[in-house]
GURO-814678 format. One record per residue: x, y, z of N, C-alpha, C in turn; residue in one letter. Coordinates in steps of 0.001 Angstrom, whole numbers, plus 524288, in hexadecimal, padded with zeros to 5 digits. Each point is the difference from the previous one (the first is absolute). Layout:
<nodes>
+-------+-------+-------+-------+-------+-------+-------+-------+-------+------+
!   n_x !   n_y !   n_z !  ca_x !  ca_y !  ca_z !   c_x !   c_y !   c_z ! resn !
+-------+-------+-------+-------+-------+-------+-------+-------+-------+------+
!     X !     Y !     Z !     X !     Y !     Z !     X !     Y !     Z !    A !
...
+-------+-------+-------+-------+-------+-------+-------+-------+-------+------+
</nodes>
This chain:
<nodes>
+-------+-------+-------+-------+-------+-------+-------+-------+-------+------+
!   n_x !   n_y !   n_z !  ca_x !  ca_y !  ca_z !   c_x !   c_y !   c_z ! resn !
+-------+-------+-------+-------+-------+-------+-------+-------+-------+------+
! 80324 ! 7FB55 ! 80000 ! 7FCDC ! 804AB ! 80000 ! 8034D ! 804E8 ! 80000 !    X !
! 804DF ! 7FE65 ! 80229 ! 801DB ! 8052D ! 800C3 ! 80711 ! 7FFC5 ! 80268 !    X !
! 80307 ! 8049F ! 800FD ! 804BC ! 7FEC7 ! 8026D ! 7FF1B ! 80522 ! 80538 !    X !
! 8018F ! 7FCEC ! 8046B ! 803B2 ! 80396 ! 8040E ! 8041B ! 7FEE2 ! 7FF7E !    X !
! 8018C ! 8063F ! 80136 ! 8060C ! 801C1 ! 7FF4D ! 801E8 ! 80286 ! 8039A !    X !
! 80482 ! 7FCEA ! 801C1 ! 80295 ! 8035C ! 80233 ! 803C8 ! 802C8 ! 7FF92 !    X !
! 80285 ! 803E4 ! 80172 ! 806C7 ! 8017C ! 7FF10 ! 80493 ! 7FC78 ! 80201 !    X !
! 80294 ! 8007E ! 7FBF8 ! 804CF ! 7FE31 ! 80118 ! 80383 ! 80130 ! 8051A !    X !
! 80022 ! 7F99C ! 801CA ! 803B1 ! 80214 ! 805C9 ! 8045B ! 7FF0D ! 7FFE5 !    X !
! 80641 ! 8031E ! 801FD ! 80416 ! 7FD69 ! 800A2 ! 7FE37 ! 7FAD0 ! 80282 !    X !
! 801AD ! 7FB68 ! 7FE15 ! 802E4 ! 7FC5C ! 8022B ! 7FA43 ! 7FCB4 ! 7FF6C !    X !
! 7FD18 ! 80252 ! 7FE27 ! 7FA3B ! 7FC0D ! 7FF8D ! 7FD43 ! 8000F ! 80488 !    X !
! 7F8E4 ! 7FC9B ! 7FD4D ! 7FE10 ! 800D5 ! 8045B ! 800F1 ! 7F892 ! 803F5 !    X !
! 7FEBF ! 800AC ! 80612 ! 800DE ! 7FABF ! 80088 ! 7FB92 ! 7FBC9 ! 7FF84 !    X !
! 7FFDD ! 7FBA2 ! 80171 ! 7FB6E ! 7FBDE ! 7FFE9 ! 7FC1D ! 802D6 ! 80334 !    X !
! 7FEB8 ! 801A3 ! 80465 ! 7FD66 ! 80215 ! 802AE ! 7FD7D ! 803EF ! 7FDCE !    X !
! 8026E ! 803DA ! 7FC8E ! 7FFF3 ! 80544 ! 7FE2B ! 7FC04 ! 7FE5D ! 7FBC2 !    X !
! 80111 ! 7FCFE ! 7FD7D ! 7FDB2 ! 7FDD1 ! 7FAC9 ! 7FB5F ! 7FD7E ! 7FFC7 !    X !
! 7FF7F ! 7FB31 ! 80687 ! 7FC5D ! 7FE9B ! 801E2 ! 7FB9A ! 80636 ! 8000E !    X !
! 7FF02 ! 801E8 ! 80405 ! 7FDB2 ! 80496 ! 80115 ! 7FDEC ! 80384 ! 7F994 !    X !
! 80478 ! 7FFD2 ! 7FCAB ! 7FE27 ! 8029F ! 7FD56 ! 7FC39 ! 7FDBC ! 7FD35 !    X !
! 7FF4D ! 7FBA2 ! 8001C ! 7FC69 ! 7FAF7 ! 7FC35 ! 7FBB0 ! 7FF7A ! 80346 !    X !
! 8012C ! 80138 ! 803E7 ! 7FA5F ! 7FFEE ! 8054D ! 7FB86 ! 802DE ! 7FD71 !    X !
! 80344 ! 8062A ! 7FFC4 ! 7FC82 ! 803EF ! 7FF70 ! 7FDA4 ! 800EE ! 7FB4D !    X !
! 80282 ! 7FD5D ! 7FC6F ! 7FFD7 ! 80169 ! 7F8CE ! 7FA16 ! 7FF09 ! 800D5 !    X !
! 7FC96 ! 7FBEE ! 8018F ! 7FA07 ! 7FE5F ! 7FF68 ! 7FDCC ! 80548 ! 8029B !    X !
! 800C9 ! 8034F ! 80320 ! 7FE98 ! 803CA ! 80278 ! 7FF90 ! 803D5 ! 7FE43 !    X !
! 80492 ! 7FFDC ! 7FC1F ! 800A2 ! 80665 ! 7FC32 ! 7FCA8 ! 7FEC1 ! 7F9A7 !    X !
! 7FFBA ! 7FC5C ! 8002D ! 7FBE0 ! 7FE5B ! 7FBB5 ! 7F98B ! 8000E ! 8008D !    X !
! 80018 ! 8015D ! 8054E ! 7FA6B ! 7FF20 ! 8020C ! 7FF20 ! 806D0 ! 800FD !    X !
! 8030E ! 80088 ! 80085 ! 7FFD0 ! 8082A ! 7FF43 ! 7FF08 ! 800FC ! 7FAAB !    X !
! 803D5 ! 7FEE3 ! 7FD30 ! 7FFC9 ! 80340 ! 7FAEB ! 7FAD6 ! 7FC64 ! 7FD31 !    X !
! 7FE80 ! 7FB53 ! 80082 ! 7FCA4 ! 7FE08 ! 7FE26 ! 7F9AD ! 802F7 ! 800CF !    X !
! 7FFDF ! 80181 ! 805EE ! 7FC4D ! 80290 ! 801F1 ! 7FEC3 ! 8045D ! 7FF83 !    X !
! 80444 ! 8037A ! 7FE51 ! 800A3 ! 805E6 ! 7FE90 ! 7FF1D ! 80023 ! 7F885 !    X !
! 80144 ! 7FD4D ! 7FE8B ! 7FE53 ! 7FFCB ! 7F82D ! 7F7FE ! 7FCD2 ! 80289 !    X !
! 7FED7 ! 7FE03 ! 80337 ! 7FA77 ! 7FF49 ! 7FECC ! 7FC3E ! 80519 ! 80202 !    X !
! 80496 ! 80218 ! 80320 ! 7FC52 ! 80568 ! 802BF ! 80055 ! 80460 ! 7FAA3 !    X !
! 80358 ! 7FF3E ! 7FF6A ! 80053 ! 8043A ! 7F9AA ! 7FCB2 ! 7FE4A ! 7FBF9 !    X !
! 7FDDA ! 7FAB6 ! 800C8 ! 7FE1A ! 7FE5D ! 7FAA7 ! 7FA48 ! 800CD ! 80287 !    X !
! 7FD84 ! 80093 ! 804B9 ! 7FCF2 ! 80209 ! 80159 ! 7FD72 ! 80544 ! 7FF6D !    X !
! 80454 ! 801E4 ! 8012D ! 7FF14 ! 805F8 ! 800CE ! 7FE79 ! 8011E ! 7F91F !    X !
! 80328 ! 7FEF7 ! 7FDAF ! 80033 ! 80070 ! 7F918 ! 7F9A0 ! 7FEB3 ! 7FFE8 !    X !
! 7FE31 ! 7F98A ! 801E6 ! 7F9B8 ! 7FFB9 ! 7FE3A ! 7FD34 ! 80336 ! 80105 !    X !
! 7FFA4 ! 8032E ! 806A9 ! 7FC22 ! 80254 ! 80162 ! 80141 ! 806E6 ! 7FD0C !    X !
! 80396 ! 801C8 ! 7FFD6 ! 7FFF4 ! 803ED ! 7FC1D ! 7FD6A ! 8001F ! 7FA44 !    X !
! 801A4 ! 7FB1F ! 7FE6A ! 7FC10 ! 7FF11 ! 7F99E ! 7FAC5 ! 7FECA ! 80193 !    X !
! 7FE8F ! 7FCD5 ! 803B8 ! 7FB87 ! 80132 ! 80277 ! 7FBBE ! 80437 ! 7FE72 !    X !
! 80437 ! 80411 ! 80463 ! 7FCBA ! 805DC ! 8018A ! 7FF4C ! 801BA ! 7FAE5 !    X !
! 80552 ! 80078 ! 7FD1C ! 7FF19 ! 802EF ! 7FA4F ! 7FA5C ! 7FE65 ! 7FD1C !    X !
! 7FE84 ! 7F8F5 ! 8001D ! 7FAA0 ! 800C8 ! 7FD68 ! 7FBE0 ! 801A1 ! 7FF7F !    X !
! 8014D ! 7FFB0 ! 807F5 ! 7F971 ! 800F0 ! 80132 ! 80102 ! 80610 ! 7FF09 !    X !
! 803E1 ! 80395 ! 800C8 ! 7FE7D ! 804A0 ! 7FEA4 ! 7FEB5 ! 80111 ! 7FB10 !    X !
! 80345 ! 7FE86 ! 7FC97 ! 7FE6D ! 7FEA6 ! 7F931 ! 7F8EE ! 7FFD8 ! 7FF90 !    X !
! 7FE05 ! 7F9C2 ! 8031C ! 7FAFA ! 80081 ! 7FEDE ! 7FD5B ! 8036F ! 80297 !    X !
! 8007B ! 8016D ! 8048F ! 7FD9E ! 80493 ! 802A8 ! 80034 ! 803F4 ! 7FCCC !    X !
! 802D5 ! 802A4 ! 7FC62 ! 7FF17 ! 80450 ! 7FCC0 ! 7FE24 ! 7FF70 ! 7FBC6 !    X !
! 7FFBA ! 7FC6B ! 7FD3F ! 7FB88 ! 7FD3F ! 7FC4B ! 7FC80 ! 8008C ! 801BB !    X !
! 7FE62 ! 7FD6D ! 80494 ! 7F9ED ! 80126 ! 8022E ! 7FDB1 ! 804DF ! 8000F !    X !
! 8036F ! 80371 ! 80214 ! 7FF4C ! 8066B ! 7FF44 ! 7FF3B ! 8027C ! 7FD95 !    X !
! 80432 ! 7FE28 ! 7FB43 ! 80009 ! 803B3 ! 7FC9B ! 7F9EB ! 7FEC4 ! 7FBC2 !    X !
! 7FEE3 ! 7FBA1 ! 8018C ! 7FB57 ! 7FE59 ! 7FCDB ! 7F9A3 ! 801C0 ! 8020A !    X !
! 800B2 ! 801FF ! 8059E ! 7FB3B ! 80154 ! 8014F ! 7FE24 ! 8069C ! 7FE18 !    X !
! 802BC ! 8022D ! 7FD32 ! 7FC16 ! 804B5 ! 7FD2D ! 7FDD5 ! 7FC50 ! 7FBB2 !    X !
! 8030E ! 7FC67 ! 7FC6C ! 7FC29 ! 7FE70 ! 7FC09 ! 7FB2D ! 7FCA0 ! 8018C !    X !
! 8017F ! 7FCD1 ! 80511 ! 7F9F5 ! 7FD2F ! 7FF8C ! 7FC22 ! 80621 ! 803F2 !    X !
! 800F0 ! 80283 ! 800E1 ! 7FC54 ! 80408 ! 800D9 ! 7FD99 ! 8025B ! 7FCAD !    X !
+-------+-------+-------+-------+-------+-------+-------+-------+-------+------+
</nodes>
């Protein structure tokens, strides 16, 4: 799905270091995974609003003619 990265360390990182970092990788995938569905949210309910305002002014703009 993806790479974590880290910087380059003198002398490397150790088993422990490497352990930990492989711990957390499922954790930081569960952020950025969660943060692109909140955006892809936010994106729906904005196109959303845009329609109903779209049809809301259709409706409007149409009530001098059926008068």
């Amino acid at each position: 799905m993806g790479l974590l990265g880290v910087a380059n360390r003198e002398g490397g990182y150790s088993c422990d270091q490497q352990e930990y970092l492989e711990a957390i990788a499922p954790a930081v995938m569960q952020v950025l995974q969660r943060r692109k569905s909140e955006e892809e949210l936010r994106e729906t309910y904005v196109n959303l609003c845009r329609g109903r305002e779209e049809r809301f002014l259709t409706m409007a703009n149409a009530i001098p003619q059926l008068a």
